[in-house]
N, C-alpha and C positions, 0 to 999 in steps of 0.2 A: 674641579669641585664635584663631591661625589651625591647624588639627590637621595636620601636614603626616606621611604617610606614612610608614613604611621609616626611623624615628628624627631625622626631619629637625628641625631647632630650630621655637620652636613659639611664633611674637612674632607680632603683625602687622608688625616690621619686614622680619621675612624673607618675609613673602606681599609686602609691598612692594616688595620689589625682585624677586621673581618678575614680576610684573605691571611693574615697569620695564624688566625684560629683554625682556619682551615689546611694550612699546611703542617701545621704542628701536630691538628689531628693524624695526619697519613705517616710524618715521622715517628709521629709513638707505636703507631700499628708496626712499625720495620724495625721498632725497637730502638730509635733512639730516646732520649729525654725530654720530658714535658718540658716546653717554653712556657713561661710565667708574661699573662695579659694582664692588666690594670680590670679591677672586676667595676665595668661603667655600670649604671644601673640603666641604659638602654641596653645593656647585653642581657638584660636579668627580663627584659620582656616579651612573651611571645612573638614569635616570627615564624612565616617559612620562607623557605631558600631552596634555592638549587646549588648541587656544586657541582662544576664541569670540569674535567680534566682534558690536556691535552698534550698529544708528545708529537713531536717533528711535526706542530700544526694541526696534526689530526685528530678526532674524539678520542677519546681512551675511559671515558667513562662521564655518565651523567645519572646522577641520582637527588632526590628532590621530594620535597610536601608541600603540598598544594594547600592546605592551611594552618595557622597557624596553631598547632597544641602542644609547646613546649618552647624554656624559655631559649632565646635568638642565639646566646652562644654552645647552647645543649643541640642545635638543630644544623648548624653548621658543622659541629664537630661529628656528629653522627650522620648526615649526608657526606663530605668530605670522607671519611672513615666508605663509608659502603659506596661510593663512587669508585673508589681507587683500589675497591678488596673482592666486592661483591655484585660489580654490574655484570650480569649478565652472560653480556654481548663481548667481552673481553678478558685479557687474562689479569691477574692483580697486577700492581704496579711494585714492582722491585727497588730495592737502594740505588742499585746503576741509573734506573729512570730518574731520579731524583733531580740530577742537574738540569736535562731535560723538560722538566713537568711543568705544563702552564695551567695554570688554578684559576678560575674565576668564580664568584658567587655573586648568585640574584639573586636580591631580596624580593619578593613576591608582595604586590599591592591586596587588596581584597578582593576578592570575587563579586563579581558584577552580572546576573544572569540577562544574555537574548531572549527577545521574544520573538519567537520566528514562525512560519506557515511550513515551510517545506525549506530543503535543503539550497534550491538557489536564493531563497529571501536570507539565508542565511550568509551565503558569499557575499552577497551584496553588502550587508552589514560588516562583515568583518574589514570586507576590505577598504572601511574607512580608515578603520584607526590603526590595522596589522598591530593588533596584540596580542598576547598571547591567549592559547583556545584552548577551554577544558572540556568533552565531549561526556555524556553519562549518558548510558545506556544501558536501562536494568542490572546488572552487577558489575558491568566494563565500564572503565573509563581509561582516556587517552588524554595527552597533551603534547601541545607543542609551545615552546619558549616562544618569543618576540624573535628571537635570533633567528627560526628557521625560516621567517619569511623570507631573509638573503638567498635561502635556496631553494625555496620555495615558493614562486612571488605569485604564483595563478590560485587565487581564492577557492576556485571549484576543485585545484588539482593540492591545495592544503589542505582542505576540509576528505578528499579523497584519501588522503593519506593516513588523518589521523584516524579514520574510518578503517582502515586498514591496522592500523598500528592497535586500536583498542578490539579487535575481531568483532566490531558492531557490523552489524547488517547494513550495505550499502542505500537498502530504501527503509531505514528507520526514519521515522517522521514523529514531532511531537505529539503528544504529549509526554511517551518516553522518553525518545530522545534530549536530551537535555543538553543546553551550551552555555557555556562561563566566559568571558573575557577577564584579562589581569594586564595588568603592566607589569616589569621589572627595573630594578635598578641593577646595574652590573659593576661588580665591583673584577681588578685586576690585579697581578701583580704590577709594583714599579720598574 
């Protein structure tokens, strides 16, 4: 049973066709033919998502919004799309990859702000509920999914990381510093 967010129906059919809209998006980028979804009117309402790619196991690309400004099937198709064409960190994803690719999407709860003193009251917090961490720091920001905690599991060497990842200053303290919690829901292929 898939828990989907903000009242969304709650079937693995509808994580199903999340994860189809997201694989159709990356077939049409290779040129193949649009797949035709059932237009639900939870698809019609604001979300954000992440969408993860992965080949023999390993990342291949993660691209994602952190809130919601556009409607839930526009945001998956266009993460999905720049995940798999335009991360970065990796080369785009070919037709050959195709048999290979494992697709996942989070749907992204609301942002929940800490209220922290310094950077260990902040470990402390997190590492109750390990969810996912949004970091703002004057015009940087960083995140990490619910998922990195699996490799990440030391609260002071997660929060080091993403400190690392958004080129914030390791002794930023609030009041700029600024930190988010979220949940996700993870939707897979079957």
């Amino acid at each position: 049973m898939v828990h989907l967010p903000s009242g969304l129906p709650e079937t693995s059919r509808e994580g199903q066709i999340i994860v189809g809209i997201a694989r159709s998006a990356i077939e049409e980028g290779l040129g193949f033919p649009e797949k035709s979804f059932p237009d639900l009117p939870w698809l019609r309402t604001f979300g954000a998502t992440f969408v993860t790619l992965t080949l023999g196991g390993n990342l291949h690309g993660c691209i994602g919004s952190l809130l919601p400004s556009r409607p839930l099937r526009t945001d998956i198709r266009e993460n999905a799309r720049a995940a798999a064409f335009h991360d970065p960190r990796f080369l785009p994803v070919t037709r050959p990859h195709l048999k290979d690719l494992g697709i996942s999407v989070s749907l992204l709860s609301p942002m929940e702000q800490y209220l922290f003193l310094d950077l260990e009251d902040l470990a402390r917090q997190i590492s109750k509920n390990r969810e996912g961490l949004l970091l703002e720091w004057k015009h940087r920001t960083a995140t990490y999914l619910p998922e990195v905690w699996e490799q990440i599991p030391n609260p002071a060497q997660f929060i080091g990381e993403l400190l690392k990842k958004g080129r914030i200053p390791p002794n930023a303290l609030p009041p700029e510093l600024r930190a988010y919690h979220y949940k996700t829901t993870i939707m897979k292929e079957s």
